[in-house]
C-alpha positions in Angstrom: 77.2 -7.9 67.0 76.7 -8.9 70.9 78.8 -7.1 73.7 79.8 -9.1 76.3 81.3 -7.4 78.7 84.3 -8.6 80.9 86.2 -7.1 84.2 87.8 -4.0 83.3 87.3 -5.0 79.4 84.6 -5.2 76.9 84.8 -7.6 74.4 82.7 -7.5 71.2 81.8 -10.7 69.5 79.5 -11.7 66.6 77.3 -15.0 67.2 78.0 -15.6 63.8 81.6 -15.8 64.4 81.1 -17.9 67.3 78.7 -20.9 65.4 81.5 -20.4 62.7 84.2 -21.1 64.9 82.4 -24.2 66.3 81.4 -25.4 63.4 84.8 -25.4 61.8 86.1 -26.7 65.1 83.8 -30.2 64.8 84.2 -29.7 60.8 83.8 -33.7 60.2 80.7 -34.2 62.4 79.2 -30.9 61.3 79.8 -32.2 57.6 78.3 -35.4 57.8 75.4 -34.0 59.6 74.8 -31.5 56.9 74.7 -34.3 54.1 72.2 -36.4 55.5 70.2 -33.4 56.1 70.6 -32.5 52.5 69.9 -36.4 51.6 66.7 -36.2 53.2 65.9 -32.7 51.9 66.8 -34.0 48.4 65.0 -37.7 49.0 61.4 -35.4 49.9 61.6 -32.8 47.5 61.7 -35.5 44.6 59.5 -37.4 45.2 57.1 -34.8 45.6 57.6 -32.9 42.7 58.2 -36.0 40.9 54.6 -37.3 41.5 53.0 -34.0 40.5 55.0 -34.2 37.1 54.5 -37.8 36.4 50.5 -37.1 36.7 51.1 -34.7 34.3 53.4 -36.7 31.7 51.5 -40.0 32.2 48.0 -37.8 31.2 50.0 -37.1 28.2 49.9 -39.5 24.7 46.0 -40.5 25.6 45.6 -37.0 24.0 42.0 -36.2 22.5 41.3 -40.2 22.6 38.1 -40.6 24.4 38.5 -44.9 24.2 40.9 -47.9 23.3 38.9 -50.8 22.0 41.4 -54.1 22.0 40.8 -57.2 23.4 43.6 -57.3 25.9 42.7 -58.6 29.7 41.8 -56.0 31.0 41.4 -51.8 30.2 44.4 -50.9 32.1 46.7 -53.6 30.6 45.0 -52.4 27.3 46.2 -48.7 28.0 49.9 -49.7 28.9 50.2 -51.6 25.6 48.0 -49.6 23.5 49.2 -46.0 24.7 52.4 -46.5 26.3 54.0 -49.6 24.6 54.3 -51.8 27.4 54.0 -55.0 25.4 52.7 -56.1 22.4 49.0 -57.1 22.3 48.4 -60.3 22.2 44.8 -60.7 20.7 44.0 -59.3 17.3 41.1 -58.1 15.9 39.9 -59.4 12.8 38.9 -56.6 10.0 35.1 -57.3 9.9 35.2 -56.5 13.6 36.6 -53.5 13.2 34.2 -52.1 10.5 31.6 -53.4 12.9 32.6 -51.3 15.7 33.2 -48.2 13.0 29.8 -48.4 11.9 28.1 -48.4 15.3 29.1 -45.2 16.3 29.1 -41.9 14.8 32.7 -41.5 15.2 34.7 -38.5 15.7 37.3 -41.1 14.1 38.1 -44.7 14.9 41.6 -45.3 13.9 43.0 -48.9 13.8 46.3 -49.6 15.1 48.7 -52.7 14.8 51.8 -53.4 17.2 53.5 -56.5 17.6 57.0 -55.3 15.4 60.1 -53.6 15.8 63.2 -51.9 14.9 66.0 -51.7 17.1 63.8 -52.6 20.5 62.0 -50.0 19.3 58.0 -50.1 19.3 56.4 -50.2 15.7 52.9 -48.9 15.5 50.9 -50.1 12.3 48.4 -47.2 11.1 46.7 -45.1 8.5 47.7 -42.2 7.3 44.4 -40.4 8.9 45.8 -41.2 12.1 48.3 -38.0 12.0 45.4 -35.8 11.1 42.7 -36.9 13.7 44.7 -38.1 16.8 46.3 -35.7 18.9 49.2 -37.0 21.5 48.2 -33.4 23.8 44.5 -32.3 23.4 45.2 -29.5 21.4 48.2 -30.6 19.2 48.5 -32.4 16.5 51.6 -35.0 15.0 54.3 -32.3 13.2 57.1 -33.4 11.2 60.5 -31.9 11.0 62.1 -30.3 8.0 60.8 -31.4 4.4 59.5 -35.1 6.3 55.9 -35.9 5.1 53.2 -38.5 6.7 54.1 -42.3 5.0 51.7 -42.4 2.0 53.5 -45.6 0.0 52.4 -49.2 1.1 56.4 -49.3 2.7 57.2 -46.2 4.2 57.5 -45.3 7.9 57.8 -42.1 10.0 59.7 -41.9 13.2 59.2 -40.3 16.6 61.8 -38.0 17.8 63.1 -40.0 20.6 63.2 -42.8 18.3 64.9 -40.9 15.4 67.6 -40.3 17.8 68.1 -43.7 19.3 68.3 -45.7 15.9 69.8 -42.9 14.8 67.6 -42.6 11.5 67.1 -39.6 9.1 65.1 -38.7 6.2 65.8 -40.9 3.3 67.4 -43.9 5.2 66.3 -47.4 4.4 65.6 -50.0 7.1 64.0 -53.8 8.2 61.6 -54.4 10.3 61.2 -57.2 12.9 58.5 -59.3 13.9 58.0 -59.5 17.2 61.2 -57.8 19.5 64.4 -57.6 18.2 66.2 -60.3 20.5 63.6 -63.2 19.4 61.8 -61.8 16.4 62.3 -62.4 12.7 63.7 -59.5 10.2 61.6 -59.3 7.3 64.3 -58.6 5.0 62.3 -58.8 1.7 60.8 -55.7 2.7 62.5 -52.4 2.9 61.2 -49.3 4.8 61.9 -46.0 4.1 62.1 -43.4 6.4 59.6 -40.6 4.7 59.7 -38.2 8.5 60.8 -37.3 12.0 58.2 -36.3 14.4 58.6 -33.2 16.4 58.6 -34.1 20.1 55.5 -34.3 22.1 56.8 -35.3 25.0 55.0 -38.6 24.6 55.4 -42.2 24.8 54.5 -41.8 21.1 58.1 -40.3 20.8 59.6 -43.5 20.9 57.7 -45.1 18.5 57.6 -46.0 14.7 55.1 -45.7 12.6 54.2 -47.4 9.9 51.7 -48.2 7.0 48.7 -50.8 7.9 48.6 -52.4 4.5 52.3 -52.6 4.7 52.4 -54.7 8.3 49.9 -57.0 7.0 51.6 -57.8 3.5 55.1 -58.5 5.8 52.7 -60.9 7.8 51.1 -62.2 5.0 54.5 -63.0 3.3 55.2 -65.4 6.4 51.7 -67.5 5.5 52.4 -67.4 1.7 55.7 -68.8 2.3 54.7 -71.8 4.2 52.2 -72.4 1.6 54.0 -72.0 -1.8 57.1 -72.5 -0.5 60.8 -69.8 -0.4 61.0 -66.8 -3.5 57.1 -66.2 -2.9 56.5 -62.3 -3.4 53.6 -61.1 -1.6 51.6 -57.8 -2.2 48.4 -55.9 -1.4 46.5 -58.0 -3.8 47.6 -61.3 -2.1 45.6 -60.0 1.1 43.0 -62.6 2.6 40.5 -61.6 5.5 42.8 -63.8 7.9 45.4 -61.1 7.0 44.0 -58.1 8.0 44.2 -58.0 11.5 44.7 -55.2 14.1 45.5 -54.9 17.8 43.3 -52.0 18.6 41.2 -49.2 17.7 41.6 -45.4 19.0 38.3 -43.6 19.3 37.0 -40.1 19.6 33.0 -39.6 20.7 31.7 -36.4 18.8 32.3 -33.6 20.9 30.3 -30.1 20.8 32.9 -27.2 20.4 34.8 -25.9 23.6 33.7 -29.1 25.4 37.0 -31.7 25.8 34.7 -35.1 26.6 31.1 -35.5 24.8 27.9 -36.0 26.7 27.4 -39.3 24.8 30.6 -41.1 25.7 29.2 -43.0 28.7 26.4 -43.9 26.7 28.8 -45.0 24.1 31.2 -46.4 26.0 28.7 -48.9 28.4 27.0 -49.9 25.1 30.3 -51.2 24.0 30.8 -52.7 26.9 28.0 -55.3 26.4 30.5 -56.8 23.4 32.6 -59.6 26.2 34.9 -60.4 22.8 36.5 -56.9 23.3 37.8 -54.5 26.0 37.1 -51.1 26.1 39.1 -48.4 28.3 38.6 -44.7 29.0 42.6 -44.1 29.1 41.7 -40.3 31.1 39.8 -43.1 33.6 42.6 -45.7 33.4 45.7 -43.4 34.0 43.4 -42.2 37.3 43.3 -45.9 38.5 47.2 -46.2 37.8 48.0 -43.3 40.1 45.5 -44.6 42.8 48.0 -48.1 42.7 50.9 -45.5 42.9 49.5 -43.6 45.2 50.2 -46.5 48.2 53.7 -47.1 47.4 53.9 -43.2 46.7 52.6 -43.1 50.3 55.6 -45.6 51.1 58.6 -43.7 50.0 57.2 -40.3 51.6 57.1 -41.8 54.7 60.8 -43.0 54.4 62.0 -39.9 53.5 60.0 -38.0 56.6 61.8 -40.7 58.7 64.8 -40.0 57.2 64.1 -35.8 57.5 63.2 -36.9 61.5 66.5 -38.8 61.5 68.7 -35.9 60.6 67.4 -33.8 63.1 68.3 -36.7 65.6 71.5 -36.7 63.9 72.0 -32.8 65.0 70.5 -33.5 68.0 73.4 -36.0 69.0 75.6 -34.1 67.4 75.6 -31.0 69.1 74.5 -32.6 72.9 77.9 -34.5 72.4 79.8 -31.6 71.6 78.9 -30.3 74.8 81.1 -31.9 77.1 84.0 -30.8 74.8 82.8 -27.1 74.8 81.9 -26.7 78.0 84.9 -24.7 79.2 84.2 -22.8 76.4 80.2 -22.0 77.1 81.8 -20.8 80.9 84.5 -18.5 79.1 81.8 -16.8 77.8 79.3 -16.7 80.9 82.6 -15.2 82.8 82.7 -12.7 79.7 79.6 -11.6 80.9 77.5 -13.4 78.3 73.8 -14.1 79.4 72.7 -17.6 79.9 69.6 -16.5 77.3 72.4 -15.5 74.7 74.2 -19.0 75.5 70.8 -20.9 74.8 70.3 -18.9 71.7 73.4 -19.6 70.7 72.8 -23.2 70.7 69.5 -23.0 69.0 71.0 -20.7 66.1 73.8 -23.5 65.3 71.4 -26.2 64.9 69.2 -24.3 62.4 71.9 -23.0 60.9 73.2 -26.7 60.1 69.2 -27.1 59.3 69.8 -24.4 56.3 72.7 -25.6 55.0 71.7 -28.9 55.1 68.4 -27.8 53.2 70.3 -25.8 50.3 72.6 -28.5 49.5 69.5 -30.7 49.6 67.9 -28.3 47.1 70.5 -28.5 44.7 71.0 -32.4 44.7 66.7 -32.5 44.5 67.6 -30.4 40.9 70.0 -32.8 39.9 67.9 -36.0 41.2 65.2 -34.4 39.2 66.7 -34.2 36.1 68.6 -37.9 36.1 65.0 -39.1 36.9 63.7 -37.2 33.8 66.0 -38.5 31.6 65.8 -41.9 32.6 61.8 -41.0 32.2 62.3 -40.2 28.9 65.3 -42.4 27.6 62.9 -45.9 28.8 59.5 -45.0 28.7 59.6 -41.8 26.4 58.0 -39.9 28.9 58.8 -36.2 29.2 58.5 -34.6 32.9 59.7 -31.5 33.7 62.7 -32.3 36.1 61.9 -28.6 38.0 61.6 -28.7 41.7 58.0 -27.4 42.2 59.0 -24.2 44.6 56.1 -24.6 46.9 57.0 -27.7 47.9 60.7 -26.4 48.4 59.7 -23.7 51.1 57.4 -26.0 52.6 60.2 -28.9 53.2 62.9 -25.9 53.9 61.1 -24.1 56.3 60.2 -27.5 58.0 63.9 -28.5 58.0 65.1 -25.5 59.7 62.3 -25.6 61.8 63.0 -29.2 63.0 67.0 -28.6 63.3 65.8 -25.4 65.4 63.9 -27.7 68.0 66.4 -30.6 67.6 68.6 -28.0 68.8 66.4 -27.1 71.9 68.1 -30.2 74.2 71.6 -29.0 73.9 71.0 -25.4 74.0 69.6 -26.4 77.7 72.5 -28.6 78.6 74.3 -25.2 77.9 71.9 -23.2 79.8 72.7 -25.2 82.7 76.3 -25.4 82.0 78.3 -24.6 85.3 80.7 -22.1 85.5 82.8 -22.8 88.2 82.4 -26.8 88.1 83.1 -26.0 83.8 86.3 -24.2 84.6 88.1 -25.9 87.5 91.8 -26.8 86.4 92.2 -30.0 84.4 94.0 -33.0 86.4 
């Protein structure tokens, strides 16, 4: 509490009261300055916890794979598709290939994968049963099912991810079609039934979203398509009916032979340039891959930081304005309080401590609509791309941008707080008309 002291009377005065008082007294300006603080506050603080977490969730579903062998355009495209489920690939390789490549290597595992169907919009991944016990979506963790669900082991039996299960809404037990190709344009195979054997525990992968189903199975649907055109409608088709032109996949995930407590092997460059020298297929290190993705990022990441730092620089303009125009309205009130016996120090203070004080509040609403961005960005994260990030504000980042807001209010306060410095007392307080 200040004293300032009058003739014949002392008058005590918090400067709290005072900013109150003027901040309730300009209550629409003071509001609307306050919410684009907290816009710009909110705008910084999730994009940069955002891009930390996205690193973290798009290094996520590659797992313990060292390489993706496919023969999309080009490794990155090969990644989205083949890790993420972009698209379907659109080159298959044949069977012989794939034993080929299997061979020349000694493998950790080289697991062949199929995509290209669906169920509900939903991604279908064609595998082998091995796949749940050698791949891991996280280094470190393994494919878990829920309850009594198994891994498929019939010719026509799938096993849904969580985010999947949840979207078509399937459970243990249910029976369903597959398409070929995506729902809108593709062709339900209807003289196939699926059944759903397990429900994957989250792993907070695109792999969530997925389906999976058995190899054999995919190709006899395909197969049925080929037989049908050749001996005509009511053709059944089974394993047996399989020809080489049948057996096709759309890529192949392998693992380099690693020596224990080491997570990449000393032999995958070696491995992965003399693949390289095969031009009828692409091979991507997805660790490599999802680098070069967040170095494209990076520049438009770049973009959007600098919008929202013109947009923090903005709001402190914004309180700059705000409180230099109030001036003119409060300057018979600024020479009340000089006659008071307030200091011109105190009256400059004054000024200052307003304009950080709109600074703080501006930066704890911004805080709190950054936890809400956060976590509508997460969920749409994870409802389209089955991505999981963790919608928390990273706190450094949030003292860092609060104490810069305050900070910045503080000096955009520094040109009004010296219009009131300089405020006249007996100019300020000559009688009006």
């Amino acid at each position: 509490r200040r004293v300032c002291r009058g003739r014949g009377a002392v008058v005590a005065i918090s400067d709290f009261t005072i900013i109150r008082r003027s901040l309730r007294a300009r209550l629409f300006s003071t509001v609307t300055t306050v919410a684009m603080v907290a816009i710009s506050v909110a705008l910084l603080l999730v994009l940069l916890s955002m891009r930390d977490a996205g690193k973290q969730a798009f290094a996520r579903g590659s797992g313990n794979m060292d390489l993706l062998i496919s023969r999309d355009a080009s490794p990155l495209v090969s990644v989205l598709n083949g890790v993420f489920y972009a698209n379907s690939p659109r080159n298959p390789i044949g069977w012989n290939k794939y034993e080929q490549i299997a061979q020349s290597q000694p493998w950790a595992y080289a697991l062949p994968v199929q995509q290209g169907d669906s169920y509900m919009g939903l991604p279908v991944m064609a595998t082998v049963r091995d796949f749940f016990f050698y791949f891991q979506p996280n280094r470190g963790q393994y494919f878990e099912t829920k309850g009594d669900g198994d891994f498929f082991r019939g010719t026509f039996e799938v096993v849904a991810g969580s985010e999947a299960a949840r979207r078509a809404r399937l459970a243990i037990g249910d029976e369903i079609y597959l398409t070929h190709g995506v729902a809108q344009e593709g062709h339900v195979h209807k003289e196939f039934v699926y059944t759903v054997v397990g429900i994957l525990k989250p792993t907070g992968s695109a792999h969530d979203r997925a389906i999976f189903a058995n190899l054999e199975g995919a190709w006899v649907v395909h197969a049925q398509d080929r037989r049908a055109v050749e001996l005509g409608e009511g053709t059944t088709t089974t394993v047996d009916d399989l020809v080489e032109a049948d057996r096709l996949i759309t890529g192949i995930y392998a693992k380099v032979h690693t020596r224990e407590g080491r997570a990449v092997s000393a032999a995958l460059q070696g491995t992965f340039d003399a693949l390289r020298r095969d031009t009828s297929i692409t091979v991507a290190n997805p660790a490599n891959q999802i680098k070069q993705l967040f170095s494209i990022v990076s520049n438009i990441d770049q973009v959007f930081l600098g919008m929202a730092v013109v947009v923090m620089v903005s709001s402190g303009i914004a309180i700059m304005l705000a409180l230099y125009n109030s001036m003119e309205q409060r300057r018979r009130q600024i020479a009340t309080l000089r006659v008071l016996g307030c200091s011109k120090g105190r009256i400059f203070s004054l000024v200052i401590t307003e304009s950080a004080v709109i600074g703080v509040l501006g930066a704890a609403f911004g805080v709190g609509v950054s936890v809400v961005g956060g976590i509508i960005v997460a969920g749409v994260m994870k409802s389209e791309l089955g991505i999981d990030i963790d919608p928390g504000i990273d706190p450094r980042w949030t003292l860092v941008v609060v104490a810069g807001t305050v900070a910045l209010a503080s000096v955009a306060g520094v040109v009004p707080a010296v219009g009131a410095y300089k405020t006249s007392v007996a100019r300020s307080l000559r009688p009006i008309g």
